[in-house]
C-alpha positions as CSV (number, residue, x, y, z in Angstrom):
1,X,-39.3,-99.5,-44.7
2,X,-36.8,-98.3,-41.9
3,X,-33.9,-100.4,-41.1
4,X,-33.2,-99.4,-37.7
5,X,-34.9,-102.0,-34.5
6,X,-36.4,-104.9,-35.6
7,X,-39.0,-106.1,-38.1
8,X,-39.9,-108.6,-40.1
9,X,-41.7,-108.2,-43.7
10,X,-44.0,-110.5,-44.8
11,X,-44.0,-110.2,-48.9
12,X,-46.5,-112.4,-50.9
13,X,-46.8,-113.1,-54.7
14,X,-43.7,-113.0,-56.7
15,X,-45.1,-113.5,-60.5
16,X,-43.1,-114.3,-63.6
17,X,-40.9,-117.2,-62.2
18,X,-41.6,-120.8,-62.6
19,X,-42.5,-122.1,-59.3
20,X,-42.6,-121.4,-55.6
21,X,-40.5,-120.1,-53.3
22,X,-39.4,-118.0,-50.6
23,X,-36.8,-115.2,-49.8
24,X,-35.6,-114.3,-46.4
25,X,-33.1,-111.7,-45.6
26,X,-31.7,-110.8,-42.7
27,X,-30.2,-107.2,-41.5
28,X,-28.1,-106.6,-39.2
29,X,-27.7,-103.0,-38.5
30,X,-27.7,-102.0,-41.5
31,X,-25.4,-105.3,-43.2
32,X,-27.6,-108.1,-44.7
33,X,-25.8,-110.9,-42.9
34,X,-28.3,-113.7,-44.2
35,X,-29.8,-114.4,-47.4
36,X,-32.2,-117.5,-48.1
37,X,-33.6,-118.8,-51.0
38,X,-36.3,-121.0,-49.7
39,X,-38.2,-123.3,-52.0
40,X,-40.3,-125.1,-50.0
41,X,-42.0,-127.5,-53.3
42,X,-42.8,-130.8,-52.0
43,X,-39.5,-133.0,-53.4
44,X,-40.7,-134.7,-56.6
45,X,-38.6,-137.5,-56.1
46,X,-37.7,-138.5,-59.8
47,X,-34.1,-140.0,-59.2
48,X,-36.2,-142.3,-56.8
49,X,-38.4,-143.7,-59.0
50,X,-36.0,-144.0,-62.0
51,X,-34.4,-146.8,-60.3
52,X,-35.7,-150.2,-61.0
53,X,-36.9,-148.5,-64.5
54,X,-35.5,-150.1,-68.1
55,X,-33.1,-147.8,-69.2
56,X,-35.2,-147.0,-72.3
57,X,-37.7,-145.1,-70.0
58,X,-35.7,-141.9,-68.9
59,X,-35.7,-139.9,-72.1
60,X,-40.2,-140.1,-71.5
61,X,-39.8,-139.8,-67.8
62,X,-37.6,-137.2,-67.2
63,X,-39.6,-134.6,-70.1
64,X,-42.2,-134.4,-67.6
65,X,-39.4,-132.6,-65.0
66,X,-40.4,-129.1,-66.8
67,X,-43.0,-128.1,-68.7
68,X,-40.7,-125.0,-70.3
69,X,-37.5,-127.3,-70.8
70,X,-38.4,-130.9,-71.3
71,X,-36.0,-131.5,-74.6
72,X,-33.3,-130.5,-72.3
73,X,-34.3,-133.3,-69.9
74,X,-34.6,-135.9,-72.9
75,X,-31.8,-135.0,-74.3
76,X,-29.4,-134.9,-71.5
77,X,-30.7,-138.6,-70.5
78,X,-30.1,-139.8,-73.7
79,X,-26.6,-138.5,-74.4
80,X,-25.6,-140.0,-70.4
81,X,-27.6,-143.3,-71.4
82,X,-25.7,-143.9,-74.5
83,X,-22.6,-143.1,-72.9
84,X,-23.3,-146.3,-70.7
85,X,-24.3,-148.7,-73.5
86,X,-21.0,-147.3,-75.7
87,X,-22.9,-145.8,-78.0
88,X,-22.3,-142.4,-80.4
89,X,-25.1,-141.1,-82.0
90,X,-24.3,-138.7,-84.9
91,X,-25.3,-137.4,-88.5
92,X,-28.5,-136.3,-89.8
93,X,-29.7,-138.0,-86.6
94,X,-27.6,-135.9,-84.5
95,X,-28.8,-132.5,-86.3
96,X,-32.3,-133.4,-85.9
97,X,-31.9,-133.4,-82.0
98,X,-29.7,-130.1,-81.9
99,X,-33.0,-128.9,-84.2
100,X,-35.3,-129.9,-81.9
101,X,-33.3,-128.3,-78.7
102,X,-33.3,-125.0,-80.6
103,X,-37.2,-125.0,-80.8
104,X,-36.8,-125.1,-77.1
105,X,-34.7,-122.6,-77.1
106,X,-36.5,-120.6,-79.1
107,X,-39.6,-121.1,-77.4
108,X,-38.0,-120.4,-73.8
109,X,-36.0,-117.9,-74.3
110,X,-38.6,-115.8,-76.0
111,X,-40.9,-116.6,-73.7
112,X,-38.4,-115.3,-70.7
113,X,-38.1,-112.2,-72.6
114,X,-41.2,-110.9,-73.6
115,X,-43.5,-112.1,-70.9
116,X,-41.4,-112.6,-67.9
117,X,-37.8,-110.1,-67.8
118,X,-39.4,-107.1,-70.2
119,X,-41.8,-105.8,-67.7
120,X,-39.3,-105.1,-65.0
121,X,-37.8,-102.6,-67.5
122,X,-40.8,-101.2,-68.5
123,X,-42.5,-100.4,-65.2
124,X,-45.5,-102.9,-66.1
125,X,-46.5,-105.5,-64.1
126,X,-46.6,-108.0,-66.1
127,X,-47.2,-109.0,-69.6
128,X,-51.2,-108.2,-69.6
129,X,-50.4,-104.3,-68.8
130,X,-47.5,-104.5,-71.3
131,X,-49.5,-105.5,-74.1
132,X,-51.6,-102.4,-73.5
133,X,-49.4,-100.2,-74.0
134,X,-46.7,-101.9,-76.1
135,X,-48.8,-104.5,-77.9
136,X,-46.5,-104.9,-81.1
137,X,-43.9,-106.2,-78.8
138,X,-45.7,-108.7,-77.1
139,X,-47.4,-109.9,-80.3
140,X,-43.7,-110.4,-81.9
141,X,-42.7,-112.6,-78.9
142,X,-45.8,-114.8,-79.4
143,X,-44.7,-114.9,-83.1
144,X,-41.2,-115.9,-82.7
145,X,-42.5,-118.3,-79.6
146,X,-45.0,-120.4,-81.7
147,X,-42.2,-120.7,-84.0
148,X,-40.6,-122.6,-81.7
149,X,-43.6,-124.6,-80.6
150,X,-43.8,-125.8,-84.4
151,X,-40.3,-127.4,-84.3
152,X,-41.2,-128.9,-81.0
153,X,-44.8,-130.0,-82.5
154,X,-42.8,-131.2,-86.1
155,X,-40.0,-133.4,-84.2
156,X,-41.2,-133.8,-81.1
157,X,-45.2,-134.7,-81.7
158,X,-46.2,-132.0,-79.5
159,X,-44.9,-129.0,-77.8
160,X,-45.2,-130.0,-74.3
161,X,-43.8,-133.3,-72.9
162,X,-42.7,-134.5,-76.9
163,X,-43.1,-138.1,-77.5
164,X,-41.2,-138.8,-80.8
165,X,-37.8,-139.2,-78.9
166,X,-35.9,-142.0,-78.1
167,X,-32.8,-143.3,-77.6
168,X,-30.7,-143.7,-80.5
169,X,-32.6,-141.1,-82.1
170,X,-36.3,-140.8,-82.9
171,X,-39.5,-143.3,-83.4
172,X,-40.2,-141.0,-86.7
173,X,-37.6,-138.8,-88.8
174,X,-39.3,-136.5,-90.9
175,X,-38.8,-135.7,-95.1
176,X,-37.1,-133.3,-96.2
177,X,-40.2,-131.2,-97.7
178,X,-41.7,-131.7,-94.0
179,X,-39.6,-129.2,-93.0
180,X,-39.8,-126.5,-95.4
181,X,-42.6,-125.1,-94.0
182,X,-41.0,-124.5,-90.8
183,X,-38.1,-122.9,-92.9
184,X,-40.3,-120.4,-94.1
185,X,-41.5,-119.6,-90.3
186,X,-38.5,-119.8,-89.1
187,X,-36.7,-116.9,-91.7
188,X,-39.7,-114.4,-90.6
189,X,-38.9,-115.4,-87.2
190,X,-35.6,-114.1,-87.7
191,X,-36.3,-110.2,-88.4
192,X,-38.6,-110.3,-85.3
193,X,-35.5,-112.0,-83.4
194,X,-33.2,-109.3,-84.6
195,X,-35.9,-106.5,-83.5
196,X,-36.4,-107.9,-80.6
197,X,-32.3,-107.9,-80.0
198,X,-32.7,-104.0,-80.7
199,X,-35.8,-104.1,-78.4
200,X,-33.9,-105.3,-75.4
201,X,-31.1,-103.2,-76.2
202,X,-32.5,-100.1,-75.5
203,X,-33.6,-100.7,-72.2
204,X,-31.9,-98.8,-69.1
205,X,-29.9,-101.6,-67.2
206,X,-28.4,-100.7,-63.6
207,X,-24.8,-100.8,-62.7
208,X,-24.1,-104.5,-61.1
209,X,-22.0,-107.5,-62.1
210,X,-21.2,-111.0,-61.1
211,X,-17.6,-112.3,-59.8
212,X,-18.9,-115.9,-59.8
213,X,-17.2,-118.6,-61.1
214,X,-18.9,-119.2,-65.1
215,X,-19.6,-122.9,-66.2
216,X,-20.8,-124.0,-69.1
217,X,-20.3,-126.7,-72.2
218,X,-17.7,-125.3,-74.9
219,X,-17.7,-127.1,-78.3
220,X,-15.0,-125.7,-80.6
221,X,-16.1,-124.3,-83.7
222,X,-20.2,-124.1,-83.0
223,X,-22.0,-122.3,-79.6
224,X,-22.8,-125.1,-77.8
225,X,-26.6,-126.5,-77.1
226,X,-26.7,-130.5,-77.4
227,X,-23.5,-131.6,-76.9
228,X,-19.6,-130.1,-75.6
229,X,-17.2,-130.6,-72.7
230,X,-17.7,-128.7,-69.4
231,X,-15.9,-125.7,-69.1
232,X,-15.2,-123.2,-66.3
233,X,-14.5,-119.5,-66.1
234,X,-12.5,-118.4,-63.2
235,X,-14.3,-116.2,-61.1
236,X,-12.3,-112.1,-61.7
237,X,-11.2,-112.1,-58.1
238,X,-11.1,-108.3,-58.8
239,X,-11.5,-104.6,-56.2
240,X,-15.1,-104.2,-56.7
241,X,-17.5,-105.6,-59.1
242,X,-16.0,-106.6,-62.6
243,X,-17.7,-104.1,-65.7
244,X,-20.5,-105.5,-67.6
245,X,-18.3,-106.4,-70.4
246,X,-14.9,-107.6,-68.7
247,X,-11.7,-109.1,-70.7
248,X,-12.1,-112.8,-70.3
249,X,-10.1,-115.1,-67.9
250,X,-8.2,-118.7,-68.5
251,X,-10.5,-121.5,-69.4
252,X,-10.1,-124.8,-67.6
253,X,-12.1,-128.0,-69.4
254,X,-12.6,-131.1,-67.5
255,X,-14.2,-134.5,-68.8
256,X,-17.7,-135.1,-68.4
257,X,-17.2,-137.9,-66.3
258,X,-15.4,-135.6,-63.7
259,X,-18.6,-134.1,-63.1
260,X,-19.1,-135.5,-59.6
261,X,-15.8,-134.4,-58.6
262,X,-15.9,-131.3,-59.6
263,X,-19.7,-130.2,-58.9
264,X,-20.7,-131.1,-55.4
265,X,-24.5,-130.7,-54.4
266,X,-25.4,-130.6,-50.8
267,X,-28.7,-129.9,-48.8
268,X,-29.2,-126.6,-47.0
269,X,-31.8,-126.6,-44.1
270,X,-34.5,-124.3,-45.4
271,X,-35.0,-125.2,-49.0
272,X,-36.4,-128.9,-50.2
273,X,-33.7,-128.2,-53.3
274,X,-29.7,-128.9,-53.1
275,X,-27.2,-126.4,-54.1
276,X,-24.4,-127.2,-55.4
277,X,-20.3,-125.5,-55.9
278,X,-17.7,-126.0,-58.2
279,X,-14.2,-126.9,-56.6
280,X,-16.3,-125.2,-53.0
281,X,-17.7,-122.1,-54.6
282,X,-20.8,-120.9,-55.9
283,X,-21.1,-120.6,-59.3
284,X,-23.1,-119.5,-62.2
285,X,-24.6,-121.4,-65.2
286,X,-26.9,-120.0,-68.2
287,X,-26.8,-117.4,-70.8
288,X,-24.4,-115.1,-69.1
289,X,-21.5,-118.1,-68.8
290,X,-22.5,-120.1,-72.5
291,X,-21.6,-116.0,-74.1
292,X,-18.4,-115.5,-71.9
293,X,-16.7,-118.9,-72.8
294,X,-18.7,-119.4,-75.9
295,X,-19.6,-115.7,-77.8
296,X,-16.9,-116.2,-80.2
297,X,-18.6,-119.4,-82.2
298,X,-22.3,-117.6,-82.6
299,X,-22.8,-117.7,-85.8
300,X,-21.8,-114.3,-88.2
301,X,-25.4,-112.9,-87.5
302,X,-25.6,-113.3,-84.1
303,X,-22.1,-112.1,-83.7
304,X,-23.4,-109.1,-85.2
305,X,-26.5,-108.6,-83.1
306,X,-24.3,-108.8,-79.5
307,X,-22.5,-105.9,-81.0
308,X,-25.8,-103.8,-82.1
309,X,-27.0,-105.0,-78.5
310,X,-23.9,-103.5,-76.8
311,X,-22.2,-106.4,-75.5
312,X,-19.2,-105.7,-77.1
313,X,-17.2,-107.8,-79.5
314,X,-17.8,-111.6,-79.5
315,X,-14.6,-112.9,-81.9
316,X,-12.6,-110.7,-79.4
317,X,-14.0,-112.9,-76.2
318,X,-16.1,-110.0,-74.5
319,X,-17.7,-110.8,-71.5
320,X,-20.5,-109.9,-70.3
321,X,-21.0,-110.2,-66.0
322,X,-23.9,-107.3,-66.1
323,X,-27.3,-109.9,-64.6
324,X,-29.3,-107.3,-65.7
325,X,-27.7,-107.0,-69.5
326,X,-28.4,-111.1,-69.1
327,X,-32.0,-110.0,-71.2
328,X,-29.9,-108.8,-74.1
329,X,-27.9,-112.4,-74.1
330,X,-31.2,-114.2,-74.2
331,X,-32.4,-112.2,-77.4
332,X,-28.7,-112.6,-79.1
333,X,-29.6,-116.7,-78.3
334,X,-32.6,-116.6,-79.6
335,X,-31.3,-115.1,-82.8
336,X,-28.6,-117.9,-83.0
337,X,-30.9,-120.7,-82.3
338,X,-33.3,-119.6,-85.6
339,X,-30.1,-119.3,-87.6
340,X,-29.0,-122.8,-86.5
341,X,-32.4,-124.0,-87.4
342,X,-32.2,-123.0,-90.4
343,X,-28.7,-124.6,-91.2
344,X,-30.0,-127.6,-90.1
345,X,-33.0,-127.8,-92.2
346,X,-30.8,-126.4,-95.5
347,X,-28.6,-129.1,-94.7
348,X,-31.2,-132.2,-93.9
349,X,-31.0,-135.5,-96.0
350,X,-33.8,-138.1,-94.4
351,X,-31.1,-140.9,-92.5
352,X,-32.1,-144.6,-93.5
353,X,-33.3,-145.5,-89.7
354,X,-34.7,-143.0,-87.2
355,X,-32.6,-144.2,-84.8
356,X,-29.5,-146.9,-84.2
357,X,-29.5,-149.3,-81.9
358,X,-28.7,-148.9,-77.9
359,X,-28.0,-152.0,-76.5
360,X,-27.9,-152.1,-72.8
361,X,-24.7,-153.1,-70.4
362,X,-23.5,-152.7,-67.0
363,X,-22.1,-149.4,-66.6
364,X,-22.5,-145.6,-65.5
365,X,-23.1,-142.8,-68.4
366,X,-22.8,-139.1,-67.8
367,X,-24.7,-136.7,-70.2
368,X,-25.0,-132.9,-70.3
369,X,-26.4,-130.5,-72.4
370,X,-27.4,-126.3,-72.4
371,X,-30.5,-126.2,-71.3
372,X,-32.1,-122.8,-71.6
373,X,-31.2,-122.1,-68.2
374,X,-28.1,-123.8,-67.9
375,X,-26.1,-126.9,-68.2
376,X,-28.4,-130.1,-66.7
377,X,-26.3,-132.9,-66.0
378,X,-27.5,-136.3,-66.0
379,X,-25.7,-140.0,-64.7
380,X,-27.6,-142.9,-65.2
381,X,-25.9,-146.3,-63.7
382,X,-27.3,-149.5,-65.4
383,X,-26.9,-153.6,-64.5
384,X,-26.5,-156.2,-67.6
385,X,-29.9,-156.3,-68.7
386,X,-30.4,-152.4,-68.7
387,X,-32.3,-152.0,-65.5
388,X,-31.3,-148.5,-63.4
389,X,-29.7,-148.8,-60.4
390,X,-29.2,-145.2,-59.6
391,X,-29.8,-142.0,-61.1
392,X,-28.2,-138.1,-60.8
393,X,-30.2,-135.2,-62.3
394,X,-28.4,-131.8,-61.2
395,X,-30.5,-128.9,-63.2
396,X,-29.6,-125.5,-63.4
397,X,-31.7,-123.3,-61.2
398,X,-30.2,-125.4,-58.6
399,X,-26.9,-124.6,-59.1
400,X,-27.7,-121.3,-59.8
401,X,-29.0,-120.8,-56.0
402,X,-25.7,-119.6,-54.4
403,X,-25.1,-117.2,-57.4
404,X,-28.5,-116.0,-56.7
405,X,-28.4,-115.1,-53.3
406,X,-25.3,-113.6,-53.6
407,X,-26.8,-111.4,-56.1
408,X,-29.6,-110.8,-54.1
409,X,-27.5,-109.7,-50.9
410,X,-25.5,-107.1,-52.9
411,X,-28.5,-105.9,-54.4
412,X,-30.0,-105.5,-51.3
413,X,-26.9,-104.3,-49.7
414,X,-26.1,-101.7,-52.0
415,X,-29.6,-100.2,-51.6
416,X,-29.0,-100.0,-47.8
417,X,-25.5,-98.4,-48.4
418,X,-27.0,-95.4,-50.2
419,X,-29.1,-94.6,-47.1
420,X,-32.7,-95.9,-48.9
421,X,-36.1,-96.1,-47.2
422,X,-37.1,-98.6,-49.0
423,X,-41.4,-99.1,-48.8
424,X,-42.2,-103.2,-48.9
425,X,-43.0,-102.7,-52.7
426,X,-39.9,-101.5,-53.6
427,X,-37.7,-103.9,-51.5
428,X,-39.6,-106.5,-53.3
429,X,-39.6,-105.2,-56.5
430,X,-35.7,-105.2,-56.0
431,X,-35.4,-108.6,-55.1
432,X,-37.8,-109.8,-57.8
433,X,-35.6,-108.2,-60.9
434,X,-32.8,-109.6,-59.1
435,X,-34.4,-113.0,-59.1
436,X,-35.7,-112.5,-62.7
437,X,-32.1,-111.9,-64.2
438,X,-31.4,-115.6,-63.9
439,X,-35.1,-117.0,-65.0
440,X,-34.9,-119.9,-62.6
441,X,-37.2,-122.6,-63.2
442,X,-37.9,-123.5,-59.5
443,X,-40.5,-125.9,-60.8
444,X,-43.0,-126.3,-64.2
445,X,-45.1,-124.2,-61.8
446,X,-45.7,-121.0,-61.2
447,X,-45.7,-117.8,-58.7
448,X,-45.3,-117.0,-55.6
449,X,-42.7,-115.6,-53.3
450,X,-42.7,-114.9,-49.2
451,X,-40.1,-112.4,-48.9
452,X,-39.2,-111.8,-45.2
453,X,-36.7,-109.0,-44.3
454,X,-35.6,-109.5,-40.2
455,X,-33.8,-106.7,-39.4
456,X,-31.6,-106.2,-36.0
457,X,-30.1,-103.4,-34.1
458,X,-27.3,-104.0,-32.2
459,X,-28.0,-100.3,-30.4
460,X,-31.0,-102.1,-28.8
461,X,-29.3,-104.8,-27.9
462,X,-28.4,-105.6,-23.8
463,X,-25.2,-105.7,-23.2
464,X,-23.3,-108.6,-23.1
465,X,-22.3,-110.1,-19.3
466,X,-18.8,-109.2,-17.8
């Protein structure tokens, strides 16, 4: 690729993402002065057709958003439902959700990382021509990942789209001896987590780092998944890019029902998705912000795998703003989330009812929780006999878009600085790690990107009238 007069590049088939999208960038002798993340998916419309609907239908509804993450989706409607109707839901009840959102974690994460990331950093297309030539690997990640589906499959009824949750809690608890089985899984799953931490860790990561704005839920005294107050890192404001592991800035918390305020989605003209900004700037949610504001409260072993995985001390608030080290946060996760399990299952005592009791009332309810991704934030406004009357999903990915194209543009930029000739492939390759780092889940769906590069040169140009 040259990046003098003008062309445009016509890229097709961007795997290892869920969904579909496009990328267009724009140069401008030799500055990328526009970068678009286009997904053009048909709007699926679910906030539409939530209203009118009992409130007791959300938690089945809204699973079928993702396919990867749908405990995220139930569980976020269920904590903003039950913050309409006045209603706390805790105990064993309360461990057996945060045990079913670490399946998904589990599951996700793993998934992210052995099938989807690892190949960029292995020169391997994709997880086929990775298991020929690193096969243990790959068969470690389906280990660890069908670990998680059995949590999902024990709790949830199935793996996909579970059906055993409700509000208040769950149709069916299980017994205590129910869940040794997955105890057992779940401790082997453990050494191949902590390999797959040292896996991760060895790979060769560029130089780059983020100056976005970090939000995510912080719950003193355990990493947050299920439940915790939003919480925002200051972008560093520094010279340059801040180091892969930076000293950490100020946190400021606001209440849940602030959210609106604080987080303010809009539509752009060339993607069917809105972005959104935090107090007007782009922002980044996921992995990278729950370790920055949250590191210090992973549990002992997963404090000890950041350090073997080089991201520095977590007690000492370490932050890590490398996307590309984002991989090694994943595994660290994943790590914590099978020693959470296991807590929770050592801990379990069978409550007397599955669930309590929500009754409905007029009111609005807020609810967030980590999903893989990022924090998904749900409001749910409900008349007197429990009937919706407007609903507010705002998921990760599509907060994450400004962050991403940001990331995208530097990438891009710093290429073009260095003097590169870039050939189509390896633009795109580029811009698909870049994309990769964050694992958005544009849709349940999967694969392609158009990437289109318009470059112009003002040299050519006519000049401009008297």
């Amino acid at each position: 690729m040259t990046h003098r007069g003008s062309r445009v590049l016509h890229v097709g088939s961007l795997a290892r993402i869920e969904g579909e999208g496009a990328l267009h960038l724009t140069v401008d002798d030799g500055t990328v002065t526009g970068t678009e993340l286009r997904i053009y998916e048909p709007p699926r419309f679910f906030e539409a057709f939530l209203r009118g609907r009992s409130y007791t239908e959300p938690p089945d509804i809204t699973a079928r958003v993702c396919g990867i993450c749908p405990v995220a989706y139930q569980m976020s409607a269920c904590r903003a439902l039950e913050d309409a109707c006045g209603v706390t839901v805790a105990g064993q009840i309360a461990a057996l959700r945060r045990l079913l959102y670490c399946g998904e974690w589990i599951e996700s994460q793993i998934l992210h990382i052995h099938l989807l990331h690892a190949p960029d950093f292995l020169g391997v297309d994709g997880a086929v021509e990775l298991a020929r030539t690193q096969r243990a690997h790959v068969e470690r990640g389906l280990r660890i990942k069908q670990t998680g589906n059995a949590i999902l499959e024990q709790l949830g009824g199935r793996a996909i789209h579970p059906i055993n949750v409700r509000l208040g809690g769950f149709h069916r608890v299980p017994a205590a001896v129910e869940l040794k089985p997955l105890a057992e899984r779940l401790r082997r799953a453990r050494d191949d987590a902590w390999e797959t931490v040292c896996w991760v860790a060895g790979f060769d990561f560029p130089e780059a780092g983020l100056d976005h704005a970090l939000l995510a839920l912080a719950e003193p005294g355990r990493y947050a998944i299920d439940s915790g107050v939003p919480t925002v890192m200051a972008a560093p404001h520094t010279h340059g890019l801040p180091s892969a592991s930076a000293a950490p800035l100020p946190l400021r918390q606001f209440p849940i029902y602030t959210f609106p305020s604080q987080v303010a989605e809009h539509q752009v003209p060339y993607s069917t998705a809105l972005q959104a900004t935090l107090d007007g700037e782009r922002y980044l949610t996921g992995s990278l912000a729950r370790y920055a504001i949250s590191g210090r409260w992973l549990s002992p072993l997963a404090q000890e795998a950041a350090r073997t995985g080089g991201l520095g001390e977590p007690a000492a608030g370490k932050v890590c703003r490398n996307p590309f080290r984002s991989i090694v946060v994943r595994a660290v996760e994943a790590l914590y989330a099978i020693d959470e399990a296991l807590r929770i299952i050592d801990a379990y005592e069978p409550p007397s009812r599955p669930y309590v009791d929500v009754p409905p009332r007029a009111a609005t309810g807020h609810g967030a929780t980590e999903a893989p991704r990022g924090l998904l934030y749900h409001r749910y406004t409900l008349d007197a006999d429990g009937l919706i009357t407007a609903a507010t999903l705002v998921p990760p990915t599509s907060q994450n878009q400004g962050a991403i194209e940001e990331d995208l543009r530097r990438l891009v930029q710093a290429r073009l600085d260095a003097g590169g000739r870039d050939t189509e492939a390896e633009l795109t390759a580029l811009c698909e790690r870049g994309i990769r780092n964050h694992d958005p889940c544009i849709s349940c769906s999967a694969h392609f990107l158009d990437l289109t590069v318009e470059t112009v040169d003002r040299a050519r140009r006519s000049p401009p009238c008297p």
